[in-house]
TITOR-63942 format. One record per residue: x, y, z of N, C-alpha, C in turn; residue number from 1. Coordinates in steps of 0.1 Angstrom, whole numbers, plus 5000, padded with zeros to 4 digits. Layout:
! residues N
X Y Z X Y Z X Y Z NUM
...
END
This chain:
! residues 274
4091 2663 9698 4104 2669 9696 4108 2667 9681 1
4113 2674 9677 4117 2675 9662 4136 2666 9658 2
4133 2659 9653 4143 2650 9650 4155 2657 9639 3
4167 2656 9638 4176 2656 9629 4175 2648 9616 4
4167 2653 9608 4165 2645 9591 4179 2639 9588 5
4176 2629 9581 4186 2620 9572 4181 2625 9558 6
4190 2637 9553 4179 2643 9538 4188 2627 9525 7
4188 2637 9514 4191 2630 9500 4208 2634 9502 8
4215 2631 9494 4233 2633 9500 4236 2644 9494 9
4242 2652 9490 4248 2667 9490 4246 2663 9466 10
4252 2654 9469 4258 2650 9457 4249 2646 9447 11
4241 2640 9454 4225 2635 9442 4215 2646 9441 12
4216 2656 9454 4207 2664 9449 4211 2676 9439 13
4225 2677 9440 4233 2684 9429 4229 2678 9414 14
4233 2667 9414 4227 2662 9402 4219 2662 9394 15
4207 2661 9406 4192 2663 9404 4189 2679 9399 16
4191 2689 9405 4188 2702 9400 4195 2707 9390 17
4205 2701 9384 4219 2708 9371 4204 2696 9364 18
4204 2685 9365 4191 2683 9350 4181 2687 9355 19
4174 2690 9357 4165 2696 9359 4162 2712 9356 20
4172 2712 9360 4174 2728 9352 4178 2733 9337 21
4185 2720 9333 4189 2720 9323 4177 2714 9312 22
4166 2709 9312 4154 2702 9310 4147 2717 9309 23
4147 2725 9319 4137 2731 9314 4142 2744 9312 24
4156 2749 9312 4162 2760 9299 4159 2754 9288 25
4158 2738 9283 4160 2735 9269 4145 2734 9268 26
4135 2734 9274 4120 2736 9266 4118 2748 9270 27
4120 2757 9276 4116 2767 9280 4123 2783 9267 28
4134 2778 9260 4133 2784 9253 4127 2776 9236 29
4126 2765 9236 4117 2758 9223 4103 2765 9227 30
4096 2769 9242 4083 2772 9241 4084 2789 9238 31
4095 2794 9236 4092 2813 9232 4089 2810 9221 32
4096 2799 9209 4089 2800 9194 4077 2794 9194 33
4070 2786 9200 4057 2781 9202 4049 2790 9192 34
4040 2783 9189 4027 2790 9186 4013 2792 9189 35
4016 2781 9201 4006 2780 9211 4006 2795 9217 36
3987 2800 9219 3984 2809 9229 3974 2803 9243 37
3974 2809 9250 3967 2808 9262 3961 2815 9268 38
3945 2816 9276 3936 2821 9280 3943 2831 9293 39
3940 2845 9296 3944 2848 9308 3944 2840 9325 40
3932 2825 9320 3929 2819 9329 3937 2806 9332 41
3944 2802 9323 3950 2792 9323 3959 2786 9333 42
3960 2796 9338 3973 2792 9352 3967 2785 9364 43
3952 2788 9364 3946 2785 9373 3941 2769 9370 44
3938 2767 9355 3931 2759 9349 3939 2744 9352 45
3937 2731 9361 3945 2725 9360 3943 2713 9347 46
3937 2717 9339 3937 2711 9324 3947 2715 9316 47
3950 2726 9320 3959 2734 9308 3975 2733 9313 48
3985 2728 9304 3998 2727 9302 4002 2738 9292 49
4007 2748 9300 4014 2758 9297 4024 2760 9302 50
4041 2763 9297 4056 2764 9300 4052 2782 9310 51
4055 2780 9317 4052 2792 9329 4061 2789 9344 52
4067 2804 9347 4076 2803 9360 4069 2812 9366 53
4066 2806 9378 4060 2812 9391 4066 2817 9401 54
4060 2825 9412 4069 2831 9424 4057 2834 9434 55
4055 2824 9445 4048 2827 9454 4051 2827 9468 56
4042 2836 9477 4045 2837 9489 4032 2833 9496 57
4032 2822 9509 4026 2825 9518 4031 2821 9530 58
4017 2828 9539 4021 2824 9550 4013 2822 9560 59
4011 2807 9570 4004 2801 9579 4002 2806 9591 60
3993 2805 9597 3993 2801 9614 3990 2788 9617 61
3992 2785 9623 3993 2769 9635 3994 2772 9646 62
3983 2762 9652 3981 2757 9665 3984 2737 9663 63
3994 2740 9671 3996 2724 9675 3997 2723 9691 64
3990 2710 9698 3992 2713 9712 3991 2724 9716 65
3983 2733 9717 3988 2744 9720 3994 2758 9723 66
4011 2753 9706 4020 2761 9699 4013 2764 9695 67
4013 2780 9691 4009 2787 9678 4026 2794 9677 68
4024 2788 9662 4037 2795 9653 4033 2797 9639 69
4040 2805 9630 4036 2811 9620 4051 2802 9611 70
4044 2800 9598 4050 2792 9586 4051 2798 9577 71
4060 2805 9570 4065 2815 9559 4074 2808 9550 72
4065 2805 9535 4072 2798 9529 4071 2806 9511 73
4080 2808 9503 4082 2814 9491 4090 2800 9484 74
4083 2805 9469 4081 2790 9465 4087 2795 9448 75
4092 2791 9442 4098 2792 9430 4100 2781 9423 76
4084 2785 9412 4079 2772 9409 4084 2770 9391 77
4091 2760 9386 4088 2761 9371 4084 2749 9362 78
4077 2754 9354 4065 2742 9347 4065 2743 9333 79
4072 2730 9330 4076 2728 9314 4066 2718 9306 80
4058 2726 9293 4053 2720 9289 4061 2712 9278 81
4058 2696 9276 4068 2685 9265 4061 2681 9255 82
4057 2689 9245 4046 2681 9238 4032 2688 9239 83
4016 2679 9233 4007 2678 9238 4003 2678 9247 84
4006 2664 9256 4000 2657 9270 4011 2659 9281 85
4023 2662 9279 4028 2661 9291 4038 2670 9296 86
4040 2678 9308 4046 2688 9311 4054 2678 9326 87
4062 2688 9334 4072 2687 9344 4072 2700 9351 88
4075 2697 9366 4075 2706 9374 4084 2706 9378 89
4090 2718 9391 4099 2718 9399 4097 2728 9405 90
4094 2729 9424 4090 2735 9434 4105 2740 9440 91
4107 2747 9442 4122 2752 9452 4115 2761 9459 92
4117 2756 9471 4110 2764 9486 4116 2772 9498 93
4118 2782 9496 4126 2787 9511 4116 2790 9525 94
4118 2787 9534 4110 2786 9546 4111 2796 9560 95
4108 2803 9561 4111 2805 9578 4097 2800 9590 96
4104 2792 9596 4095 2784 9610 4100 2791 9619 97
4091 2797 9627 4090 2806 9642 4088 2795 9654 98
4085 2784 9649 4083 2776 9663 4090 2772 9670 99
4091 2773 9684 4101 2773 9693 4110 2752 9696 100
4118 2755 9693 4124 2737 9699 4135 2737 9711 101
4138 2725 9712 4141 2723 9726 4160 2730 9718 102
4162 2722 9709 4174 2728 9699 4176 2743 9695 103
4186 2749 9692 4189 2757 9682 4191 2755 9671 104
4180 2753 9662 4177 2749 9648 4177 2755 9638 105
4180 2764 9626 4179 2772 9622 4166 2774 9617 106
4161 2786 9614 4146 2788 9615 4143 2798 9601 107
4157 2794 9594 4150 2800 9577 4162 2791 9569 108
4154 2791 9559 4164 2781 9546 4158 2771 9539 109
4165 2765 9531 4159 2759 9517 4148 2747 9522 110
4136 2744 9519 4129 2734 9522 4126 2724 9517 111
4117 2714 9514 4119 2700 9507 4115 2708 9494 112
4124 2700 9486 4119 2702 9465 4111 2697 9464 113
4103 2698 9459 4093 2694 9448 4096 2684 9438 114
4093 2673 9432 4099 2676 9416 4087 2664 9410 115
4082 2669 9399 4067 2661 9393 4078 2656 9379 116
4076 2646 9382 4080 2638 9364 4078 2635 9358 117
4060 2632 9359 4052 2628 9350 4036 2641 9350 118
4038 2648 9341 4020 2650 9340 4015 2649 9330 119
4004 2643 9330 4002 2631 9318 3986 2642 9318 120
3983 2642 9301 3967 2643 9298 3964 2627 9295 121
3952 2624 9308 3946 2613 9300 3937 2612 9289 122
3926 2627 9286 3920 2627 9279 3918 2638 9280 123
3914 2643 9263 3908 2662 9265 3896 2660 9254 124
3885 2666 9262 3870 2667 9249 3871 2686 9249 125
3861 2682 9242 3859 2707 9242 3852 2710 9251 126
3846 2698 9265 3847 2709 9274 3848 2702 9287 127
3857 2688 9288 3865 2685 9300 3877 2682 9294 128
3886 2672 9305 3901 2666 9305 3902 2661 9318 129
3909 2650 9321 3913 2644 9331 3929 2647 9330 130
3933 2644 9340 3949 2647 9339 3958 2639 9354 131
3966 2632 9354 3977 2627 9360 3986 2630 9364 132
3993 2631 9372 4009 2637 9374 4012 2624 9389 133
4024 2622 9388 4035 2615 9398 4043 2628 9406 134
4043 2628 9416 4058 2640 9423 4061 2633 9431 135
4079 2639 9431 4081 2632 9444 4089 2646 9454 136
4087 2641 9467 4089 2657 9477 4101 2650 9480 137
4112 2653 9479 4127 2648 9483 4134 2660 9496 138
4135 2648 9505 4141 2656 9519 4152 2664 9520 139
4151 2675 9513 4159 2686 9512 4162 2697 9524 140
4158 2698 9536 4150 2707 9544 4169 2707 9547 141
4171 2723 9550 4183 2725 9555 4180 2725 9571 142
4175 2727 9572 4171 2725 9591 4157 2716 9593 143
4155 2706 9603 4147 2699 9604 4135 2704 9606 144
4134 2719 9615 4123 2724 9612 4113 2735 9599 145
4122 2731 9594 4120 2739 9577 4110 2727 9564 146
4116 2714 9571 4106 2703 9563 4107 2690 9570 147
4100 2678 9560 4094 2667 9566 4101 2656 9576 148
4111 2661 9568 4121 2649 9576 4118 2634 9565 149
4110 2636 9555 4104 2625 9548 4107 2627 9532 150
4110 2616 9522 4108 2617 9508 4093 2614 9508 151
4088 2615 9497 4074 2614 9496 4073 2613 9483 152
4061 2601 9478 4054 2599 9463 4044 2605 9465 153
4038 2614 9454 4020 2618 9455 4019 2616 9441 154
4010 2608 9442 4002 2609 9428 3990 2613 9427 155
3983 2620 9412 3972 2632 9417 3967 2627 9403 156
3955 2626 9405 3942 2631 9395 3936 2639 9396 157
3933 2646 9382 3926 2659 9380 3914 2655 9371 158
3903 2660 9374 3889 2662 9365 3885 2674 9362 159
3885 2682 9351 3882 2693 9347 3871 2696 9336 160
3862 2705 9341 3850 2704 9336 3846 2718 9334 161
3841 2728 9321 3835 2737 9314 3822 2732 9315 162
3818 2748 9327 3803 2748 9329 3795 2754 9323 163
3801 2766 9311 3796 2772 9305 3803 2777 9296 164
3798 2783 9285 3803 2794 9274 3811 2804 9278 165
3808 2810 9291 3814 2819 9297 3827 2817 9303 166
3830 2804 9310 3844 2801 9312 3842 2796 9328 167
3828 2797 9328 3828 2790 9341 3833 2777 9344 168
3844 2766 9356 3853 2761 9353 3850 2754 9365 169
3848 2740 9367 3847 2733 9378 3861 2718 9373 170
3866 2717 9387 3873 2704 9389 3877 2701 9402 171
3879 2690 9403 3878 2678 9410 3894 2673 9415 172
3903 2672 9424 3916 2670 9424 3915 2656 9438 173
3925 2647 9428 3923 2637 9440 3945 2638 9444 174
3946 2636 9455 3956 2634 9457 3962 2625 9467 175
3968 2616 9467 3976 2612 9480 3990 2613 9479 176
3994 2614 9495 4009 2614 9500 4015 2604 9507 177
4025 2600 9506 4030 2584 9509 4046 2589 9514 178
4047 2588 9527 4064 2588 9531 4070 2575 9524 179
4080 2576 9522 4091 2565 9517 4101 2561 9522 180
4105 2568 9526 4120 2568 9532 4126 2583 9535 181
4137 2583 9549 4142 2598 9552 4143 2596 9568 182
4145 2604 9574 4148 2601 9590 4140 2590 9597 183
4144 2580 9603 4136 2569 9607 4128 2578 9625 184
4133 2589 9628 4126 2591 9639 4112 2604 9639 185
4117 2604 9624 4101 2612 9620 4091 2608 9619 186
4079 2609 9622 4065 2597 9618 4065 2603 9603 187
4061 2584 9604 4055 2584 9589 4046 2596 9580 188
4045 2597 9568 4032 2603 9564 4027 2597 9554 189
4011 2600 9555 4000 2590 9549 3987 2597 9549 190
3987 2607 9537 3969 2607 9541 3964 2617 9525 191
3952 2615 9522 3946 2618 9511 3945 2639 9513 192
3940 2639 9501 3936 2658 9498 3930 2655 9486 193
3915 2661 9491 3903 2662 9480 3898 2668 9480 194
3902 2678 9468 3900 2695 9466 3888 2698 9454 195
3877 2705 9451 3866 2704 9444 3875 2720 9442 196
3873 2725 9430 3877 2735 9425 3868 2747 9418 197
3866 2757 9419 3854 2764 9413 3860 2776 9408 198
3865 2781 9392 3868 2791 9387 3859 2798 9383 199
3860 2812 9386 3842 2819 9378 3853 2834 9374 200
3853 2834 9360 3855 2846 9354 3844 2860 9358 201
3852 2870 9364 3846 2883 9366 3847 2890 9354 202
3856 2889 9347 3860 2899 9333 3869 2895 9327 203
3875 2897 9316 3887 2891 9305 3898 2890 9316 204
3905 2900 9323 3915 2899 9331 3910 2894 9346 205
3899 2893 9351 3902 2891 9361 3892 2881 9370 206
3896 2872 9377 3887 2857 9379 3887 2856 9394 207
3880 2847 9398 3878 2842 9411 3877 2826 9412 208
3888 2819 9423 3884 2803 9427 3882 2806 9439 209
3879 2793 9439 3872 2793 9454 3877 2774 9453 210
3881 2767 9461 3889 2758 9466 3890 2751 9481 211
3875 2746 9484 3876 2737 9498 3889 2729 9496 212
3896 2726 9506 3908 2713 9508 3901 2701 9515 213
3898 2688 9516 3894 2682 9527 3909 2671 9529 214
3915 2668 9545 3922 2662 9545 3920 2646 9551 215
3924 2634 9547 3921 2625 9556 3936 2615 9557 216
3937 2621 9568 3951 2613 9578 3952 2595 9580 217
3959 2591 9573 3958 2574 9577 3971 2567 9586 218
3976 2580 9593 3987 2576 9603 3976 2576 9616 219
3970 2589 9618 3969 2592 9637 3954 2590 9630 220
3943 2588 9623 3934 2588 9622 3925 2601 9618 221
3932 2611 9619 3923 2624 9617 3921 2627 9604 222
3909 2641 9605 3907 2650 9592 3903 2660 9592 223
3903 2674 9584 3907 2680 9586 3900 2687 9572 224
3891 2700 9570 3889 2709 9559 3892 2721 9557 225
3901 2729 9554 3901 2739 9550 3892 2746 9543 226
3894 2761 9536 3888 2767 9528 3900 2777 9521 227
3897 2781 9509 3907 2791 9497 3901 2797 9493 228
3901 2808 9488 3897 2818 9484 3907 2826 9473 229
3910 2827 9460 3919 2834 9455 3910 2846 9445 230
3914 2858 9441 3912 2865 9434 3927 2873 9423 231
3924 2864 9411 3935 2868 9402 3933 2877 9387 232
3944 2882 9388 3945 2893 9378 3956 2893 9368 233
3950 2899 9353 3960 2896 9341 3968 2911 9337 234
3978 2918 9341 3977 2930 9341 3983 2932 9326 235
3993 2924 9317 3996 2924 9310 3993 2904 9300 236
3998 2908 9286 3991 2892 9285 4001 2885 9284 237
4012 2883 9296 4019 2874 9298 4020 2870 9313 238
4016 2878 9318 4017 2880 9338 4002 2879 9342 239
4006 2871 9350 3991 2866 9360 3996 2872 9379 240
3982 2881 9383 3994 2883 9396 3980 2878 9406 241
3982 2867 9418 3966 2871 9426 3971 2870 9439 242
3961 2870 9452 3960 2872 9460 3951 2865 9468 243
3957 2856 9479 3948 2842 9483 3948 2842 9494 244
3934 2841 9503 3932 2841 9518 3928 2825 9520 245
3926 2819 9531 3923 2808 9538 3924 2803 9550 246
3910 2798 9555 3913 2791 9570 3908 2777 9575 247
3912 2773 9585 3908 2757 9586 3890 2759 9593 248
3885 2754 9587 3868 2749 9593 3868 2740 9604 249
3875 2729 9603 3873 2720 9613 3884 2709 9610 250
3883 2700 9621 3892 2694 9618 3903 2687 9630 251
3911 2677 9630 3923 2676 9638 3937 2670 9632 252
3934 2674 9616 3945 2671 9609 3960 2677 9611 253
3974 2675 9612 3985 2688 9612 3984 2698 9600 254
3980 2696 9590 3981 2702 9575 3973 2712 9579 255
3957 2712 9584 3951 2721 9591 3958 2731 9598 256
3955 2746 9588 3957 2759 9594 3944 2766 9597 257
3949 2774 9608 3936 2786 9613 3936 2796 9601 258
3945 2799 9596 3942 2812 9589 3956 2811 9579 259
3960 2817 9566 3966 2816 9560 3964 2828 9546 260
3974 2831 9540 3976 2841 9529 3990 2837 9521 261
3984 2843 9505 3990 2840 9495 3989 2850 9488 262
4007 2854 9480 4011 2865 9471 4013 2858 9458 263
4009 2859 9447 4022 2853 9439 4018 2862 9422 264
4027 2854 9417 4027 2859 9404 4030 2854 9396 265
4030 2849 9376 4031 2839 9372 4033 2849 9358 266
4040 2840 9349 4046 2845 9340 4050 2834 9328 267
4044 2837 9317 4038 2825 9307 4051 2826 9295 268
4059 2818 9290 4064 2821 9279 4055 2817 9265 269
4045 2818 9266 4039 2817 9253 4033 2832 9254 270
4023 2834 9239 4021 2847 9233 4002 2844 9241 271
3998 2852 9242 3984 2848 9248 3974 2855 9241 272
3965 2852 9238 3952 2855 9226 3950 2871 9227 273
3954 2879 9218 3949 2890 9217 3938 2892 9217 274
END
């Protein structure tokens, strides 16, 4: 049964979004004079720090116990680059959950934020980069079935690797998720995501990844792999638009979906290589 979250208080999370927003109007218009350009691939590229606002849509199936309900989540993403080495995120999520509870719970509205504070280059050669980031998922969920019921630290390592001349693009993503604090009658959460990444350019504008997920659960013991599939397109050289399928292989993780799809679109404030 789904518990009543204890989110962040009305008043900090106000706080939190007036800077944060205000952080990235103030680099987001220092990055229009930039001089930096960027490859049509870069959005996908998790080496590359580029000032760019996103707008995606997807949406899940789940089987839990039994339940099958569908997870419809649109995500309004923005990513400030600071410098060289280090950029900032911020996820704002609206949700609608179809799954049935014993409550009348509301079953669309704002979901947990996102918010990354650190993404660090540890190192860049001419044809890899490692890369770092800290986020933290803060219990924002207007209805308990919309998010975790949980704050959360994830810290992520990226390995990124040029397999050729051509732009062929392999990397490596390590991540874990750690609950912290937030409703004491939610379970905990605890478990890794190790994503091997494979970009392969079809043409100047238009690429293919491909993206196994594997999950391993350190609360109930389970694990869990997905599969991704995206195919993206540059229709102009500031807009990236693609279109992403996915389903679970195996597994007895919750994160584990049967089937899943993705819309989105992304939009670069820098000038991009003619």
């Amino acid at each position: 049964m789904v518990q009543v979250a204890e989110g962040i208080k009305p008043d900090d999370l106000k706080k939190l979004l007036i800077i944060s927003l205000l952080v990235i109007q103030a680099a987001g218009l220092r990055a229009q004079t930039a001089k930096d350009s960027v490859s049509e691939t870069a959005g996908d590229d998790p080496s590359q720090f580029f000032t760019r606002f996103e707008f995606f849509n997807e949406i899940q199936h789940h089987t839990n116990s039994g339940t099958d309900f569908y997870f419809n989540q649109t995500t309004l993403r923005a990513i400030v680059k600071i410098g060289k080495r280090f950029t900032t995120r911020l996820d704002v999520p609206f949700v609608y959950n179809s799954i049935a509870t014993e409550k009348d719970y509301q079953p669309f509205g704002l979901s947990d934020i996102s918010f990354r504070l650190l993404g660090y280059k540890i190192n860049q050669s001419k044809r890899s980069a490692t890369t770092a980031s800290m986020e933290f998922n803060l219990n924002t969920a207007s209805s308990p079935v919309l998010g975790t019921g949980k704050n959360m630290l994830i810290p992520m390592v990226t390995y990124t690797r040029a397999l050729n001349q051509r732009g062929l693009l392999m990397a490596i993503v390590f991540q874990e998720v750690i609950s912290f604090s937030g409703d004491e009658n939610r379970e905990d959460i605890s478990y890794s995501k190790i994503q091997p990444i494979l970009l392969y350019p079809w043409t100047r504008k238009m690429w293919a990844v491909v993206a196994p997920e594997l999950y391993l659960d350190y609360i109930n013991g389970g694990a869990s792999m997905n599969l991704e599939g995206r195919i993206a397109y540059a229709p102009a050289k500031r807009i990236n638009v693609w279109l992403q399928v996915g389903g679970g292989l195996f597994g007895d993780f919750v994160p584990r979906y049967q089937w899943g799809g993705e819309i989105g679109c992304r939009y670069f404030l820098f000038r991009i290589r003619p």
